[in-house]
N, C-alpha and C positions, 0 to 999 in steps of 0.2 A: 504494500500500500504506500502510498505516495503521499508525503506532508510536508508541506511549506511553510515553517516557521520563521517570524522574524527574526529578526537580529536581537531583539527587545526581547522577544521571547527565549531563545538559544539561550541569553546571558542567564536570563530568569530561571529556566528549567536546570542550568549547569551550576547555578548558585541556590536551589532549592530543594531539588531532584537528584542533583547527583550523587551515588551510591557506588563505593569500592565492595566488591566480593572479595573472599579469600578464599583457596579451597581449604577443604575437612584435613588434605593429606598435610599440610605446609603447617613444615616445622618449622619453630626457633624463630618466630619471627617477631617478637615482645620490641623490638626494637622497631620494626615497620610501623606497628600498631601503635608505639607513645607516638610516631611522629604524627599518624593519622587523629591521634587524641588531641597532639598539641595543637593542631591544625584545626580540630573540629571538624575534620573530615568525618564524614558517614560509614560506617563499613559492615560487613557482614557475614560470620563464616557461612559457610555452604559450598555442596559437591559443584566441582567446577569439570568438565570433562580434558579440558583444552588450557592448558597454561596454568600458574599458579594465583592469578590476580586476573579479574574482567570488571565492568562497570556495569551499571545499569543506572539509567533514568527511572524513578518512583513513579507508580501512578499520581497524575492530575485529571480529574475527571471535567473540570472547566474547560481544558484546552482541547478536551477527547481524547485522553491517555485515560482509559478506564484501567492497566493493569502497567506492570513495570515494562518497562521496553529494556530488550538484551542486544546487545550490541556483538558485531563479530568480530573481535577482538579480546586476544589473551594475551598475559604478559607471563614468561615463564624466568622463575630464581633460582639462581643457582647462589649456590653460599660463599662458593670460592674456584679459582681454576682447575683445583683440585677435584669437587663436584663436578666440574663440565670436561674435565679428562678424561673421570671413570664412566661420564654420561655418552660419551665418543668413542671411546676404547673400542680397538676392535673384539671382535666375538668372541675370539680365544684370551680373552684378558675381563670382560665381562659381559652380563647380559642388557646392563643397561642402555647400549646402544639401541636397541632391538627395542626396547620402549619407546625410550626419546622421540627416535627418529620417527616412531609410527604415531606419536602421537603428534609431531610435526606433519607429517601426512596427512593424518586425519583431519588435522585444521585445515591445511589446504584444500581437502574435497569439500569443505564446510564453507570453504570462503572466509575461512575468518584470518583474520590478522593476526602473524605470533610476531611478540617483541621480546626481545631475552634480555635480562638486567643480572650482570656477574657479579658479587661483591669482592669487586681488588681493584681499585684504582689501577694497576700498574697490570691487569690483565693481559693486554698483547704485549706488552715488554717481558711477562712474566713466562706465556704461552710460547714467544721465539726462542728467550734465552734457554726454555728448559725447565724453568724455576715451578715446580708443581712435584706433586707425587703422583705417578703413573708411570706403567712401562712404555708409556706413548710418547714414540720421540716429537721432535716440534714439527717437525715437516709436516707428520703424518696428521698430526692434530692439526694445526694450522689448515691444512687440506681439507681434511672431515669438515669443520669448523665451517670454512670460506664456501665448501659445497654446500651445506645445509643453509647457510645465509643466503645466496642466491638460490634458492628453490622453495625457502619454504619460510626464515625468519625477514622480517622488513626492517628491523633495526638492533642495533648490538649496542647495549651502553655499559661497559665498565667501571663500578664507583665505589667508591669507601662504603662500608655497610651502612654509619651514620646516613650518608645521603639516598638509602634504599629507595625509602619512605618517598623522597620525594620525587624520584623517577620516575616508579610504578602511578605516583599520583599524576603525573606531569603528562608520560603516555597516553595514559588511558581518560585523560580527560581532553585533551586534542584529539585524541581519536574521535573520542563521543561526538565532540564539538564539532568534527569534518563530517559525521555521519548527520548531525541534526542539520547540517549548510546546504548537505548536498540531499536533505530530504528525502531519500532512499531507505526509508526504516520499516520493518514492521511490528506496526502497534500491538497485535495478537501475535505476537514471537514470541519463541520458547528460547530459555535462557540455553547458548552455547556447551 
């Protein structure tokens, strides 16, 4: 379904309406959550299929938003290079490639947007020199890595853990923001 909101409105539903998800699985994350407190941001745990963080606009029923609108866009965390080594590793080293990847998959037949957020500031300096635990040399990882970004993630942000919080918030509410400009939503949508 097709909706054309203002500009007036966009600002209104993003500063009234907007709602961070968490999924059920996503550990360790007390630090994401003080920043979304300090912030005032909204959030909410629940099963996410695609990513570890997605958004939703609340229902408004004045504007004819009678239910939440889900947006296809997920944001997946990784704790450290270390987590996204053993999540790339190849098969004989572990099985978590065999998820990840499919669950980057999966989002692309869904059409939804995956955005990866790593905590280490110093991620691709860390990922060329070597600096990780893994038996995955840099080449090979770098490879994995640079193939999965062009096929399947739309942006790669590396940060200190403190500025998690404000990444996942940052994405995913520009996300929203281009989905509600470009009017292309549907209102009776089921969350991703």
């Amino acid at each position: 379904m097709r909706y054309n909101f203002t500009e007036t409105e966009i600002n209104k539903l993003l500063k009234e309406n907007f709602k961070i998800l968490y999924d059920t699985r996503e550990q360790v994350n007390d630090h994401i959550l003080a920043y979304f407190d300090k912030q005032k941001l909204p959030y909410k745990r629940q099963k996410i299929d695609e990513g570890d963080y997605t958004a939703v606009i609340t229902a408004r029923p004045e504007m004819g938003i009678t239910r939440d609108i889900y947006f296809p866009v997920g944001v997946e965390r990784k704790n450290s290079v270390d987590e996204l080594a053993n999540n790339l590793a190849e098969k004989t080293d572990t099985r978590d490639d065999i998820r990840f990847e499919r669950e980057l998959i999966r989002a692309k037949m869904k059409h939804i947007k995956m955005l990866l957020v790593v905590e280490d500031p110093n991620g691709l300096e860390n990922i060329i020199k070597g600096n990780y635990r893994s038996l995955y040399k840099p080449k090979a990882f770098m490879g994995k890595l640079t193939a999965l970004q062009n096929r399947y993630i739309q942006n790669t942000v590396f940060t200190a853990p403190k500025d998690t919080g404000y990444h996942i918030y940052r994405l995913l509410y520009y996300a929203v923001r281009d989905f509600l400009k470009e009017g292309e939503i549907e209102i009776n949508g089921t969350q991703n």
